[in-house]
Structures are given as C-alpha cells and as structure tokens.
MIVEX-682453 format. One record per residue (C-alpha): residue number from 1; residue in three letters; x, y, z. Coordinates in steps of 0.02 Angstrom, whole numbers. Layout:
<volos>
nr; rest; x; y; z
NUM; ALA; X; Y; Z .
...
</volos>
This chain:
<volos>
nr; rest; x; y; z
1; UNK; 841; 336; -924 .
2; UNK; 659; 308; -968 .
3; UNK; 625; 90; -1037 .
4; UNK; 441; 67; -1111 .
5; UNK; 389; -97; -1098 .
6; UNK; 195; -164; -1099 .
7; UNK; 81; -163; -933 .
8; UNK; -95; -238; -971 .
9; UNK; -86; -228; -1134 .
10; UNK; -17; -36; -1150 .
11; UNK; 113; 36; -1189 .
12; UNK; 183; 142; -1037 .
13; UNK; 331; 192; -965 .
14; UNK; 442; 147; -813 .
15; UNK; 588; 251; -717 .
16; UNK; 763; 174; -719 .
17; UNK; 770; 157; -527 .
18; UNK; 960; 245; -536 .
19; UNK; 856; 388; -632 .
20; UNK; 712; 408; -536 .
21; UNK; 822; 414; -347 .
22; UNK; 901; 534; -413 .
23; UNK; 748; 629; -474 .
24; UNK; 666; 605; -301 .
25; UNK; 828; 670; -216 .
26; UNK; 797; 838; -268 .
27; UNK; 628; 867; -194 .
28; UNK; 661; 883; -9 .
29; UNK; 458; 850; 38 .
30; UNK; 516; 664; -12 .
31; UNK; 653; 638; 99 .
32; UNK; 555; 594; 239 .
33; UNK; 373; 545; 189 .
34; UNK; 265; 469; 57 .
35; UNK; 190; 604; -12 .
36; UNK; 10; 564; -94 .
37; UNK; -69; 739; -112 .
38; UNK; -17; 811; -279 .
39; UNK; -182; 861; -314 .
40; UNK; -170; 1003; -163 .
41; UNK; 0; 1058; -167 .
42; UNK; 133; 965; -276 .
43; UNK; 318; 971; -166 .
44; UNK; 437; 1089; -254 .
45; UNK; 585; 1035; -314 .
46; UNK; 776; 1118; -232 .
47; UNK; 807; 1196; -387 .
48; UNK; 645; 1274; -384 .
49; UNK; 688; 1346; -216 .
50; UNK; 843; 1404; -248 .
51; UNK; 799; 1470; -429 .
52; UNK; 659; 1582; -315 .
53; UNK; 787; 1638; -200 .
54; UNK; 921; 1658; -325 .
55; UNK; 792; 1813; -408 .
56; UNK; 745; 1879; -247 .
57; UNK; 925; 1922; -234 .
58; UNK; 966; 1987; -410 .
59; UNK; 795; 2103; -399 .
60; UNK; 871; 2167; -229 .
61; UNK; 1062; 2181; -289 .
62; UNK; 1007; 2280; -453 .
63; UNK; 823; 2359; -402 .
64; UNK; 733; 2333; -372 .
65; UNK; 650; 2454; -488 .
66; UNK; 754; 2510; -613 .
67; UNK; 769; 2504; -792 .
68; UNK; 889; 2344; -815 .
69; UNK; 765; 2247; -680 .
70; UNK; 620; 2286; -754 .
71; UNK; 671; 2220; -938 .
72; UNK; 730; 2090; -849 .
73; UNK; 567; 2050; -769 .
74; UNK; 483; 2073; -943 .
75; UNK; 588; 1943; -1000 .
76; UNK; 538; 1814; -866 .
77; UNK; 372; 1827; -874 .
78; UNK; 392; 1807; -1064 .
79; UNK; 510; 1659; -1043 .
80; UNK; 350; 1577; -913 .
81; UNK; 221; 1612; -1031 .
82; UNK; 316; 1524; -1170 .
83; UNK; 341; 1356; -1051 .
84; UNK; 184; 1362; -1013 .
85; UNK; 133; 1355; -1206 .
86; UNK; 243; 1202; -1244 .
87; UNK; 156; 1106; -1093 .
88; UNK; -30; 1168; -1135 .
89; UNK; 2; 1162; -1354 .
90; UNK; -63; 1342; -1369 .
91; UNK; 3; 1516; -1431 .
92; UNK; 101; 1618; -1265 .
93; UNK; -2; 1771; -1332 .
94; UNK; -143; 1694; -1269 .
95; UNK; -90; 1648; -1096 .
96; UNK; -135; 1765; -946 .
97; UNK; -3; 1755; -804 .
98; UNK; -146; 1743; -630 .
99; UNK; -98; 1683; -441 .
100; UNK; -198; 1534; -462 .
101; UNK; -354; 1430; -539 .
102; UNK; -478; 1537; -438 .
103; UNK; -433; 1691; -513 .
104; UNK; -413; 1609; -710 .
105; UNK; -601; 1555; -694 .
106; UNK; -657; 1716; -615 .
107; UNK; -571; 1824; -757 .
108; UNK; -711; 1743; -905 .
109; UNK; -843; 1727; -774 .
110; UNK; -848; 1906; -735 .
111; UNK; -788; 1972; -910 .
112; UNK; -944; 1903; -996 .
113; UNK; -1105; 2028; -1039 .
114; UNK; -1210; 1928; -919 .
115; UNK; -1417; 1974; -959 .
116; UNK; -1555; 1914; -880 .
117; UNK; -1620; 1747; -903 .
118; UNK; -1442; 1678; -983 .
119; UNK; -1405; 1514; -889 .
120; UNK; -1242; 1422; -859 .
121; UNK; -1235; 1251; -843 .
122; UNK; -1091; 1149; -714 .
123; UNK; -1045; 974; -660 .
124; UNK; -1094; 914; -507 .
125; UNK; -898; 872; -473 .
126; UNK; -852; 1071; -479 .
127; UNK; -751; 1153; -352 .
128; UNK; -838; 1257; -217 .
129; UNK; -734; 1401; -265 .
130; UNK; -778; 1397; -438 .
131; UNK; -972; 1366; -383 .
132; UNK; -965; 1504; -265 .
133; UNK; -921; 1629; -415 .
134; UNK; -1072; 1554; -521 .
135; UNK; -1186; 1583; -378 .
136; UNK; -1127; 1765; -365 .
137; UNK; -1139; 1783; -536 .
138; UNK; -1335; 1746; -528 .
139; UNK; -1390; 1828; -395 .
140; UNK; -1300; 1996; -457 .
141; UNK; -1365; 1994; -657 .
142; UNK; -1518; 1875; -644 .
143; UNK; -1436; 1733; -733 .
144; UNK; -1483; 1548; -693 .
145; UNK; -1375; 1402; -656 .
146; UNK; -1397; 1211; -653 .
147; UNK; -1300; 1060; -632 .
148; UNK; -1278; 898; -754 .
149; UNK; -1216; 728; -643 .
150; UNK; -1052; 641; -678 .
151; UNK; -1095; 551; -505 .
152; UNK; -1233; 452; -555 .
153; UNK; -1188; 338; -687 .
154; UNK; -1002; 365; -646 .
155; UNK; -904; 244; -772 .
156; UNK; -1058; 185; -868 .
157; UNK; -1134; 357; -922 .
158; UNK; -1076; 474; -1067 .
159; UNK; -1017; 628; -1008 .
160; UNK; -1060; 708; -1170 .
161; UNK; -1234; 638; -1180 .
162; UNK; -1255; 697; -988 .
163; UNK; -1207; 875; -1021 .
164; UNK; -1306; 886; -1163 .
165; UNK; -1468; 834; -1086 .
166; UNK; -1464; 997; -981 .
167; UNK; -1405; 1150; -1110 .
168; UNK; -1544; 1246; -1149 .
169; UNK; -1570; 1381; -1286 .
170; UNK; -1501; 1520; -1154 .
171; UNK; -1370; 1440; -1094 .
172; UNK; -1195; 1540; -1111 .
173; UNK; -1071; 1451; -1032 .
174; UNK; -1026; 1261; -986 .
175; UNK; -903; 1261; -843 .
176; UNK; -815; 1081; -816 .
177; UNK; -656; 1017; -739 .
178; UNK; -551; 932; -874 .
179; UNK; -501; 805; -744 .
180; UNK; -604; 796; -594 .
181; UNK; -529; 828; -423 .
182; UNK; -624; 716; -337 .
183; UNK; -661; 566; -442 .
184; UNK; -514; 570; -557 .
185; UNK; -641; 561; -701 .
186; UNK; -540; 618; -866 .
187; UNK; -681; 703; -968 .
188; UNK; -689; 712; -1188 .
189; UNK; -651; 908; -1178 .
190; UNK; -638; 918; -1360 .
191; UNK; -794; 804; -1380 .
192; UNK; -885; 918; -1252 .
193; UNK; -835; 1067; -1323 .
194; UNK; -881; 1008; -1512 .
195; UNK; -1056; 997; -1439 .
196; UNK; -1078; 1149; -1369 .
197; UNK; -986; 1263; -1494 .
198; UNK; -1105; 1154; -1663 .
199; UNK; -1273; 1227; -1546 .
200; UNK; -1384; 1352; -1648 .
201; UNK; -1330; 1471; -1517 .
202; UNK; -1163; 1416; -1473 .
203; UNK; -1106; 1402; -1298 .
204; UNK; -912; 1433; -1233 .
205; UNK; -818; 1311; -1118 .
206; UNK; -748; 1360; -972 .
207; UNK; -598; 1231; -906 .
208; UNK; -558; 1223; -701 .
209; UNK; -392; 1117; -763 .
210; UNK; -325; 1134; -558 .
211; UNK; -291; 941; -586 .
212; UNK; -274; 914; -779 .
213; UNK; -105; 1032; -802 .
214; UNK; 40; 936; -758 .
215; UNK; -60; 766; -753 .
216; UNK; -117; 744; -930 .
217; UNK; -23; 771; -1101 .
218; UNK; -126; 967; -1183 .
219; UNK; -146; 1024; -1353 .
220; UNK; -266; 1166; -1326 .
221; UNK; -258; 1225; -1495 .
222; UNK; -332; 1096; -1558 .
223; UNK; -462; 1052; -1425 .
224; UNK; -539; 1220; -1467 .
225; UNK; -572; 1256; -1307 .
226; UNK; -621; 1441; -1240 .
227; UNK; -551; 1464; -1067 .
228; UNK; -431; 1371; -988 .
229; UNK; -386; 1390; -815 .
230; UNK; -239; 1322; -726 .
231; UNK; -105; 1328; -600 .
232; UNK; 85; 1284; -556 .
233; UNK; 95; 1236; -374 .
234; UNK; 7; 1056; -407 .
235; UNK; 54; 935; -536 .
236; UNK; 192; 1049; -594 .
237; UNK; 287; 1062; -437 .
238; UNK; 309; 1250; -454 .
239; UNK; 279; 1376; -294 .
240; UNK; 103; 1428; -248 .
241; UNK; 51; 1592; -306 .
242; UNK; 65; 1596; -490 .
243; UNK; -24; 1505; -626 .
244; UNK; -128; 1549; -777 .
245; UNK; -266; 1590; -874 .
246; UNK; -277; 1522; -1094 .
247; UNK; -404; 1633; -1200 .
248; UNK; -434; 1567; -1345 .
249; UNK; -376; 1688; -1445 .
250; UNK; -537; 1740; -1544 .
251; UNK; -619; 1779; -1393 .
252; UNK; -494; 1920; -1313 .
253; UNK; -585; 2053; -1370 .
254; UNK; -750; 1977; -1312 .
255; UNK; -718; 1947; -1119 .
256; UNK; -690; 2115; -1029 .
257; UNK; -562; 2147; -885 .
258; UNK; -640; 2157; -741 .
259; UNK; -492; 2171; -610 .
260; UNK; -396; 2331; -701 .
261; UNK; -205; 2391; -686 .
262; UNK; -47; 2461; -773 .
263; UNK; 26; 2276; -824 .
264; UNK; -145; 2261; -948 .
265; UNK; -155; 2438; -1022 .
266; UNK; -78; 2522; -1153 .
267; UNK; -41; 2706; -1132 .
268; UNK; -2; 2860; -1235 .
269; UNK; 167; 2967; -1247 .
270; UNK; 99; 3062; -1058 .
271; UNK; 59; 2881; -977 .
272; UNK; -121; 2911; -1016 .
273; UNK; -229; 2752; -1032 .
274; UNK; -265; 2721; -1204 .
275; UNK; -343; 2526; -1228 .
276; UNK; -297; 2344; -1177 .
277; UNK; -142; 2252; -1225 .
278; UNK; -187; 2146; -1371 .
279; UNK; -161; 1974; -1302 .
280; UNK; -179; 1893; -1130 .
281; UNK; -80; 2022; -1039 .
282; UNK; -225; 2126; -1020 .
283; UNK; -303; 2038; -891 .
284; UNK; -150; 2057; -792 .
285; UNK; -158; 2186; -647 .
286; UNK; -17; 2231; -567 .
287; UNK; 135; 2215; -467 .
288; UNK; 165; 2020; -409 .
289; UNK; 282; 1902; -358 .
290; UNK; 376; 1912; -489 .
291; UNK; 526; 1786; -406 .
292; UNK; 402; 1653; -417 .
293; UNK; 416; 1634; -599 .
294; UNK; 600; 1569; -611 .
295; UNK; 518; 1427; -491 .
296; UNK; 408; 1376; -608 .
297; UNK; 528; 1375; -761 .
298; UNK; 647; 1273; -647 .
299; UNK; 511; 1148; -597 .
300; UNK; 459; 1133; -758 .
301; UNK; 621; 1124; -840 .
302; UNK; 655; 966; -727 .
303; UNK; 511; 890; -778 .
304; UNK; 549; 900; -969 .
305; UNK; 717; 835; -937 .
306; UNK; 639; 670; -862 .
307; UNK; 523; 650; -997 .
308; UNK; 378; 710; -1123 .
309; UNK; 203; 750; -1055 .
310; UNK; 143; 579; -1137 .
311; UNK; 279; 476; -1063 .
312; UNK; 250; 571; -871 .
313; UNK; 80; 516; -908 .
314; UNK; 88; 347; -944 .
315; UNK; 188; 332; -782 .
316; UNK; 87; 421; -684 .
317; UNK; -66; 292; -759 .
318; UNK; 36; 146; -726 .
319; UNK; 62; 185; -525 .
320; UNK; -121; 223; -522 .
321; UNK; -184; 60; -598 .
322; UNK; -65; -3; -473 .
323; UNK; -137; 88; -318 .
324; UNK; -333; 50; -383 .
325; UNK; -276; -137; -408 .
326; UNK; -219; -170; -236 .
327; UNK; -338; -49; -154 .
328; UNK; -474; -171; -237 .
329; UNK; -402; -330; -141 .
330; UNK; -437; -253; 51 .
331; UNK; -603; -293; 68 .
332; UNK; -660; -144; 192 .
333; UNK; -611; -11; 25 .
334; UNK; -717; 40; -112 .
335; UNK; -666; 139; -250 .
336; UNK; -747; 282; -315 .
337; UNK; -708; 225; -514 .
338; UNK; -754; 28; -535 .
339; UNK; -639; 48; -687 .
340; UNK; -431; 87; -701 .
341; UNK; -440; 279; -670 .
342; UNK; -354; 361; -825 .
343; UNK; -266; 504; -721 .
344; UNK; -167; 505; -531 .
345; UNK; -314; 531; -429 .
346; UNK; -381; 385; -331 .
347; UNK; -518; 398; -225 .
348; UNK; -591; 277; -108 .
349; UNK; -709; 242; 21 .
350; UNK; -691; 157; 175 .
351; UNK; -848; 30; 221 .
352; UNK; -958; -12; 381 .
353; UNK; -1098; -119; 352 .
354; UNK; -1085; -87; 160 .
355; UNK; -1113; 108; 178 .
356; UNK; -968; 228; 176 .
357; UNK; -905; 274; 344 .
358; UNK; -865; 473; 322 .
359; UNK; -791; 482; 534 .
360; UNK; -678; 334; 464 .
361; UNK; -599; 441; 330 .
362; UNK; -568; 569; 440 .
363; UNK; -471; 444; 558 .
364; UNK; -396; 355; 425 .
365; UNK; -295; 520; 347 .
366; UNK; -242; 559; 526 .
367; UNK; -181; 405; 586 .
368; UNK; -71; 377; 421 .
369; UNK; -31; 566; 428 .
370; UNK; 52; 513; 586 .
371; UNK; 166; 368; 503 .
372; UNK; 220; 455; 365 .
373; UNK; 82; 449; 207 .
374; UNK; -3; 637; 169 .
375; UNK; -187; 598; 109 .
376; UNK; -351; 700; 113 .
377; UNK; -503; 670; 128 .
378; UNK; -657; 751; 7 .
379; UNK; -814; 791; 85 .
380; UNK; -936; 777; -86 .
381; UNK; -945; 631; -112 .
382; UNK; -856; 584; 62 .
383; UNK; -701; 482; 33 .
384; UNK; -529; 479; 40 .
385; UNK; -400; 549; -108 .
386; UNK; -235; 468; -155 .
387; UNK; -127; 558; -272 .
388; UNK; 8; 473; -369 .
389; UNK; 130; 569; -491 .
390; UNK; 266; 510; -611 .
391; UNK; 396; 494; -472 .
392; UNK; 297; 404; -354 .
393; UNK; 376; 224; -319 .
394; UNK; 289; 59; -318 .
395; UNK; 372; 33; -156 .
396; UNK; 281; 178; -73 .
397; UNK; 107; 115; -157 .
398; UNK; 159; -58; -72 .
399; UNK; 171; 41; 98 .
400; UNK; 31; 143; 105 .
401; UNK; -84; -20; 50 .
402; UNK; 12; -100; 199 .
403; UNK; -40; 42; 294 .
404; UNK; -239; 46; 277 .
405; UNK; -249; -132; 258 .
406; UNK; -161; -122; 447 .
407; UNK; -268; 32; 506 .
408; UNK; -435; -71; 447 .
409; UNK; -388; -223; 569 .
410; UNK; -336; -117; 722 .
</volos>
C-alpha cells in the first residue's frame, strides 16, 4: 500500500510499514545489515536469484544450443529490452543490451569519426573509467579534452551556464553524469542538451546515467538526448553484468561498431556478413550471460509492483532529506550539498579543525562496516557516500546517525 501525504511542503510518498517489511523480506542483503551503498552495487532481490537460476537450468535441460533455446533466448532479451524502455521512456529498438556503464559510454566514444583538433568537453564529477576512455581517445586521434566545474559553485552555480562557458567551435561531444556519483547533484539534461544541440555546430550528449537509472523517474524521448548509458546491478537491484546502452535513434547509422560479432550483423542465405542490424542490436557482440536477463526482469518487475518511477522517487527524496537533515545537526559533519539533495546520494565530510579529515573517512566506513552499516568513501572530493533507496527505513537512517554521531565522540 503506498499513502501520499505532504513532507515540507511536497508531495511525496511513504511505505505502509506492513508493505514495505514485506518488500525488504525478499532481499536477503537486508536481513542482517543496513545497507547504504546502492550507488555501487544495489542487493538483489530472491526472486531475482532464483529467476537467474531458474534459466540456468532450463538452458541446460533443453540446450543449451538448440533451436527451441535459442528463440527462447531471442525472446528474453527482447522481453529486457522492452522493460528497460518503460523505465527509461524510449523506443526498445534503440536500446543496446552491454555488461555495464563502462562499456555503454565506450560504444559512442569509440564509434565517433574522431579528427584532429575536435575537442570534448567533461564535468569535473566524471567517473575515472569514463575519463580514462577520453584520455585514450586523445592521445590516439589528436583530439583535445577539457573539464567545466560543478565543484566550485556547487548549489549556487548554473550547470548550464558552467558548461557552456567551456564549448568551443570544435567541440563534438559533452560527456556528463545525469546524476552525479559523488555529489548527488541532479543535472537539467534536457536543458543541457537544448544548449548544445541549438550550437551553430551542434554538439551530442553523452549520459554516464550509473546513478540516474533506477533513482530518478526517465523520459528519454523527450529529453532528446544522444547516448545514454546505464546499468542494472545498482538502483535496479538486478545482477551485475548486464545493462545498457540508448541511441537516439537518428544517430544509429552515425556511430560505428567498434567491438564486432554475430549478435550485430546481418548475414546472407551462406552466413556471409552483409551490414549491421538496423537498431541497437548492432552494437551487440556476442555470446553472454544470457541467464542474467530474467534477473533483471524479476528485479524490475518487483519494483513496478511497489510503485511508479515518480512515486520510488519521491520516497527515495524523502529518506534523503531525512538523512541530510540529521546529518546537519552533528556538528563534526559537513555535507557536500548545503541544500536538500534531489536524488539518494548523500555525501559528507567529516571535520578536524574546520578542514576535511580524508584518514577519518577511511576509519569511519570501517568502524561502522564492523556494526552493521555498508558505506564508502570517495576519494575526489574526499568524503564519505550514503546511499538511500525507496526501501530504506527511517529507523535505519536513525541508526546509522546514532552511529557516527557515537564514532565522532569515541
């Protein structure tokens, strides 16, 4: 049972406590912890684990490579792709099945005509895997890369007015996080992209959405954006290993496969290659894990039973107000955002002499590692990063605060 009812003047929604025990009960990570890391490795849910297992054992009792299998395979992945549509408001044709985000960012990055002199432009809150790829990507084909800050200025600057500051005529491609994974910052994607697209020589948007699928409510579609790269083993719940990769569809024929096998071809009447498939398939390779895929459906299918994305999002806002509001009252914390963070990441900093006290992090995530409460800490900026989903409980919000208020004094 979902009841909406007004928090700070919002509108958001709260878990029946019957409901949401119940909900908790079938993630076995929660029996026995408070889990505050969904924005590493969400837990899976049982059915999850048992819908995995449950294929293992019907590809091994009927394959496992035959004819009925491999329809049956076919119609998995077509069955994922369309779940993962309804959650991200896009077309399936246009969704690449990948093994994670890494791989969804590296598919545009690489597929891209890459001259001389071009330039792409990043945040300064970019992962160091997606960075890495960038700084490949330059050294190989000449190309030039900068950074715009969401750090300085956090809460008081416009992203948009920050980005734009640093395009420049050759500058191809804007890569940003939809939802930063170590601030929490939600940025205006459709505002950003709007920008960059309206530019004499328009630039595409590349989306590391590691945090933003499964956190925030998606209409792709209509955001315009270019590339969208995601995965299901965080905020979804689903097992590690599979995610995904949206092409806007007007740009398929315009980013080229770089990693090449038999699940994106097509072939003639002798098996001969003859082309790509026409949507997102062809940047698929080859053979995966294909059990993996009834995981996700399940994890996702539980989630849509509890509630909408909007709903699971208001909740998950709700608990993190919460969690920023008493983290503000213990007077050795800092946050990162000095306003309500608009997504389930919370990062703070711990304080010696006013500074931030990076060794203190470190000691902090251990020592409540040890009673029970999974945190990590982030080395750029240094701090520590509390995760809070839909089905986290006040009561475990209450603990943890208990917790580093009690690990401050000792």
């Amino acid at each position: 049972m979902l009841v909406v009812y007004v928090y700070e003047s919002v509108s958001l929604v709260s878990a029946d406590p019957a409901a949401l025990d119940s909900l908790r009960q079938q993630f076995p990570a929660l029996t026995n912890k408070a889990y505050f890391n969904y924005g590493g490795q969400g837990p899976m849910p049982q059915a999850a684990l048992e819908a995995i297992q449950r294929a293992h054992w019907k590809i091994q009792q009927e394959g496992p490579f035959c004819g009925q299998i491999n329809r049956w395979l076919q119609q998995q992945a077509e069955a994922t792709r369309q779940l993962m549509a309804t959650e991200l408001g896009c077309p399936a044709t246009a969704i690449t099945l990948t093994e994670d985000v890494t791989v969804g960012c590296n598919i545009p990055l690489w597929g891209l005509e890459w001259q001389a002199g071009d330039h792409i432009l990043l945040s300064d809150c970019e992962h160091p895997g997606v960075i890495a790829a960038v700084q490949e990507i330059c050294r190989r084909f000449g190309v030039e890369t900068s950074q715009f800050s969401l750090l300085d200025g956090l809460d008081q600057r416009s992203p948009v007015e920050a980005m734009a500051a640093r395009l420049r005529p050759r500058t191809r491609l804007l890569v940003i996080s939809h939802l930063t994974w170590n601030t929490g910052q939600v940025l205006p994607l459709a505002d950003m992209v709007r920008y960059c697209h309206d530019r004499p020589q328009p630039v595409w948007v590349l989306v590391d959405a590691a945090q933003s699928v499964g956190s925030l409510p998606l209409n792709l579609t209509a955001s315009e954006v270019d590339f969208y790269a995601f995965t299901g083993h965080k905020w979804w719940c689903g097992p590690a290993g599979l995610g995904g990769l949206y092409v806007r569809p007007a740009l398929c024929d315009r980013i080229h496969p770089t990693f090449i096998g038999w699940r994106g071809i097509t072939t003639d009447d002798q098996g001969q290659p003859t082309g790509w498939k026409p949507n997102g398939q062809r940047y698929e390779v080859a053979t995966s894990d294909y059990a993996l895929q009834a995981g996700l459906q399940a994890a996702l299918s539980l989630h849509q039973q509890w509630g909408s994305a909007d709903q699971r999002y208001q909740r998950i806002c709700q608990l993190s107000h919460y969690l920023w509001q008493q983290l503000q009252t213990l007077p050795q914390i800092r946050c990162l955002r000095q306003v309500p963070p608009e997504s389930g990441l919370v990062s703070f900093q711990i304080l010696a002499a006013g500074q931030p006290a990076p060794s203190q992090h470190v000691s902090l995530v251990q020592t409540l590692e040890s009673q029970g409460f999974m945190l990590r800490t982030l080395l750029f900026p240094h701090c520590v990063r509390a995760c809070v989903h839909y089905f986290t409980t006040e009561a475990e919000i209450d603990q943890l605060v208990g917790a580093i208020k009690t690990a401050g004094s000792a």
